[in-house]
VOBA-1610 file (N, C-alpha, C; in pm, whole numbers, padded with zeros to 5 digits, always signed):
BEGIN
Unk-09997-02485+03751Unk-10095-02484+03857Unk-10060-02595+03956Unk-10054-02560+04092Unk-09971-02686+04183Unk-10129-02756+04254Unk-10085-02867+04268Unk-10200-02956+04289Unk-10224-02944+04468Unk-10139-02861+04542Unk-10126-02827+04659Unk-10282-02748+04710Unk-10321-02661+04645Unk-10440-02591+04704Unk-10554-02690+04613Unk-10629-02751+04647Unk-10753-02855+04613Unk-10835-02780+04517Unk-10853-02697+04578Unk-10971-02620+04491Unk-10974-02498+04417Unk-10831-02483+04384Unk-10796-02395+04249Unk-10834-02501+04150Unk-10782-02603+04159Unk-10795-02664+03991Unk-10951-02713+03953Unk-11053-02737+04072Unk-11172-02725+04046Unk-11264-02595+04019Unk-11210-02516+04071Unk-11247-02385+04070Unk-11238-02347+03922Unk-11128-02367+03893Unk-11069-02361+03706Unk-11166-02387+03669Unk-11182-02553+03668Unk-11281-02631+03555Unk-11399-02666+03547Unk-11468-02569+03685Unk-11561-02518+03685Unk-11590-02416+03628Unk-11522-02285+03637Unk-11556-02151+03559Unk-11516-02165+03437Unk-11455-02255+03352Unk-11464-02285+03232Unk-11574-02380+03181Unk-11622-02442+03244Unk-11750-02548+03238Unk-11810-02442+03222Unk-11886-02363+03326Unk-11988-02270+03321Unk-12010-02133+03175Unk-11861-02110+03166Unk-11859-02019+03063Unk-11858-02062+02949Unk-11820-02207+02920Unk-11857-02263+02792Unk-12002-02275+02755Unk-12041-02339+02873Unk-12208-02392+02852Unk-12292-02253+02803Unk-12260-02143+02898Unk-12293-02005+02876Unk-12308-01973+02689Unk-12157-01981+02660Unk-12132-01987+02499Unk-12211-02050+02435Unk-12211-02166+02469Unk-12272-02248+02354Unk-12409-02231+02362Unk-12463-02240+02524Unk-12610-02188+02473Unk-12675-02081+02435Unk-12580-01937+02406Unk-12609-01870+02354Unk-12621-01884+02205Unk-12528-01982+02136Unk-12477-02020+02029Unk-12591-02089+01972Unk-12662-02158+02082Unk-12769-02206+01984Unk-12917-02116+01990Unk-12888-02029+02057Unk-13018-01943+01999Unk-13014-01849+01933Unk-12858-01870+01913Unk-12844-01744+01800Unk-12843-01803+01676Unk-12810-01961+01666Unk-12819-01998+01538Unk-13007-02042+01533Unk-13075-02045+01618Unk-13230-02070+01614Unk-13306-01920+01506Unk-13266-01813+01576Unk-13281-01654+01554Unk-13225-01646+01431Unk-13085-01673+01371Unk-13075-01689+01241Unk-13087-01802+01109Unk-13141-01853+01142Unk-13182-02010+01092Unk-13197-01983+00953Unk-13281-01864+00928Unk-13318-01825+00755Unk-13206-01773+00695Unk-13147-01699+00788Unk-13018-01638+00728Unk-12896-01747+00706Unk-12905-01883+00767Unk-12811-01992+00707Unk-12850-02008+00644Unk-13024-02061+00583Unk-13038-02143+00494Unk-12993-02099+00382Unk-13040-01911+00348Unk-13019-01844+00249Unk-12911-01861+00218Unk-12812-01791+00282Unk-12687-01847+00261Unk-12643-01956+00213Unk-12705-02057+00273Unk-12649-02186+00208Unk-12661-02218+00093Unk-12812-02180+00077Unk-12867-02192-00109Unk-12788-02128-00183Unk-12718-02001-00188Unk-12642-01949-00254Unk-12555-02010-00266Unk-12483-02076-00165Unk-12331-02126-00162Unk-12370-02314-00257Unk-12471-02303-00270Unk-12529-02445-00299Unk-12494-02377-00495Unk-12601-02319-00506Unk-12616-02251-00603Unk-12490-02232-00663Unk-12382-02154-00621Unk-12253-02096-00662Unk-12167-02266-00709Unk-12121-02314-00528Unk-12067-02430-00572Unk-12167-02555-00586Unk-12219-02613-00686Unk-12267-02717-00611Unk-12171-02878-00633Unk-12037-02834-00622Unk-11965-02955-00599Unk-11993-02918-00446Unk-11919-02861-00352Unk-11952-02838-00260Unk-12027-02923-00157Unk-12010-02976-00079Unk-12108-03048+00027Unk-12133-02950+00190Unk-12027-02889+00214Unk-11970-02819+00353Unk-12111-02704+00364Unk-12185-02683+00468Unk-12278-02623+00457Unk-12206-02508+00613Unk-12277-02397+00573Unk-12226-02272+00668Unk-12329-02307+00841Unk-12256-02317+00965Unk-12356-02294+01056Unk-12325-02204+01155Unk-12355-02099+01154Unk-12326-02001+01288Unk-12266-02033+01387Unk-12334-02178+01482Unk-12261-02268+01613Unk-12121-02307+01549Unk-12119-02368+01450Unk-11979-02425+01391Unk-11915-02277+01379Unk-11923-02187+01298Unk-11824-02081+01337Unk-11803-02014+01459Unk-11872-01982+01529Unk-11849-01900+01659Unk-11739-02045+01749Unk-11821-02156+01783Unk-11754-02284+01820Unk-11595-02303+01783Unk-11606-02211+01619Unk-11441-02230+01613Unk-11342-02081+01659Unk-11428-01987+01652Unk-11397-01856+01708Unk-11385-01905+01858Unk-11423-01966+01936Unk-11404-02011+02096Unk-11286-02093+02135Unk-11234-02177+01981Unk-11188-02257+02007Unk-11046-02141+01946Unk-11037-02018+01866Unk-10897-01988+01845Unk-10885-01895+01950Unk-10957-01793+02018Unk-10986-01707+02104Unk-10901-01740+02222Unk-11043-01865+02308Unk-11014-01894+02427Unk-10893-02018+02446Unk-10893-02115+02339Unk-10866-02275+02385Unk-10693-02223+02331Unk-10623-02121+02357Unk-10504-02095+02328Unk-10437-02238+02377Unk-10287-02229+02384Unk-10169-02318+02473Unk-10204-02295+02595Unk-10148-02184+02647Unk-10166-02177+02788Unk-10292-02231+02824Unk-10408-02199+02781Unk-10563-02222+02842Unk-10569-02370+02830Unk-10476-02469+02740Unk-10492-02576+02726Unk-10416-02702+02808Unk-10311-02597+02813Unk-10232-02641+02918Unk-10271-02628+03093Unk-10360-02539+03118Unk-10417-02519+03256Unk-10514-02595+03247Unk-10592-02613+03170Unk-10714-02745+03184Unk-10672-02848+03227Unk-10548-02907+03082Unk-10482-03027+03144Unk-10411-03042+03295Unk-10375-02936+03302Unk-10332-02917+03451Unk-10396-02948+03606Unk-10533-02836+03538Unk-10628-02895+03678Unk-10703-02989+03658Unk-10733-03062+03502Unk-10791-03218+03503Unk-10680-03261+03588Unk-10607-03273+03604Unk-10503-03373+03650Unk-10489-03364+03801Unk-10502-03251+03833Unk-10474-03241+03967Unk-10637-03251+04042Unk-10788-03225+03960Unk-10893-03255+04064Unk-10879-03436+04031Unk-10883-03511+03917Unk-10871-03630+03929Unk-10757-03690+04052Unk-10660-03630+04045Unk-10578-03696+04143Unk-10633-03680+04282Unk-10668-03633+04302Unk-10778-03546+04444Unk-10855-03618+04453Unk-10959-03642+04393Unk-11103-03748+04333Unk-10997-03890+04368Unk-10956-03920+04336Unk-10890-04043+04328Unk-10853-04123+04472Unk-10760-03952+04559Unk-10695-03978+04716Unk-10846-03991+04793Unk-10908-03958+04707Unk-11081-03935+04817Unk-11104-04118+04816Unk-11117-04147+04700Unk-11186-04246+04683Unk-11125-04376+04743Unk-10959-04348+04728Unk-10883-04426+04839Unk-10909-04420+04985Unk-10946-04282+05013Unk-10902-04302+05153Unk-11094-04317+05208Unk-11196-04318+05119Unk-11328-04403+05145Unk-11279-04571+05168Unk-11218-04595+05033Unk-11219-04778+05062Unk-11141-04786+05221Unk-10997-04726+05208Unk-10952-04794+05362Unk-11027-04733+05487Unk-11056-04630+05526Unk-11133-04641+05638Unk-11330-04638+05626Unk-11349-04641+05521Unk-11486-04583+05491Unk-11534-04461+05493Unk-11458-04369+05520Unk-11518-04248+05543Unk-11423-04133+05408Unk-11522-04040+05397Unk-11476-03966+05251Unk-11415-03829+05354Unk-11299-03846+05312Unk-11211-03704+05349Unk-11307-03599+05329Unk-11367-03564+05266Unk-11466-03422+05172Unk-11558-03483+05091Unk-11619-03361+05134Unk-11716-03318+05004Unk-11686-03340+04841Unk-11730-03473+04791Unk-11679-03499+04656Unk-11800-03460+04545Unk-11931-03431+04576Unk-11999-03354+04535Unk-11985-03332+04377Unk-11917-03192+04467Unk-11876-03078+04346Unk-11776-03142+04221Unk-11653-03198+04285Unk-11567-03258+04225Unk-11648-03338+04111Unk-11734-03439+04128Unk-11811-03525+04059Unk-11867-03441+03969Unk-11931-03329+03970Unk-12032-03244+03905Unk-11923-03181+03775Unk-11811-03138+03839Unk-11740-03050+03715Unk-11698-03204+03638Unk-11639-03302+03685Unk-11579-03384+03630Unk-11650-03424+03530Unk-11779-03501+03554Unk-11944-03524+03458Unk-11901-03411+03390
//
């Protein structure tokens, strides 16, 4: 991903921001909605092993289903990519505020995905 067009690499790590948050907060109302169905589960798995400490949670599996799915090489490698290139961006902004005072752009957004 070339650090030449500004707002591909925010654009990125924005629509991955958004579609994670999406995930996960689905993730937790699906583990809210099945809450009895862990516990049960768990008692059994308590029951069966009770050396055992590792308890089953819906968010922890799907969380790791997101993480073999989506968070491939490539996908990990384009994150790192456009972290690198909106920080470097964020960075020329913040330089070129101190020497003349004035902010090239709208750093806004930049700030928002970065947070």
């Amino acid at each position: 991903m070339s650090c030449l067009d500004e707002d591909k690499p925010l654009q990125f790590l924005y629509e991955y921001a958004v579609r994670w948050s999406a995930y996960s907060n689905s993730l937790w109302k699906l583990s809210n909605v099945l809450s009895k169905f862990e516990s049960e589960l768990n008692t059994c798995y308590e029951e069966s092993w009770p050396q055992e400490t590792n308890q089953f949670r819906i968010y922890k599996m799907m969380a790791k289903i997101w993480n073999s799915e989506v968070n491939n090489e490539e996908m990990m490698l384009n994150l790192k990519d456009s972290f690198k290139c909106a920080l470097k961006t964020y960075h020329q902004d913040l330089l070129q505020h101190i020497r003349d005072k004035s902010v090239r752009k709208e750093t806004l957004g930049m700030e928002a995905v970065l947070k």
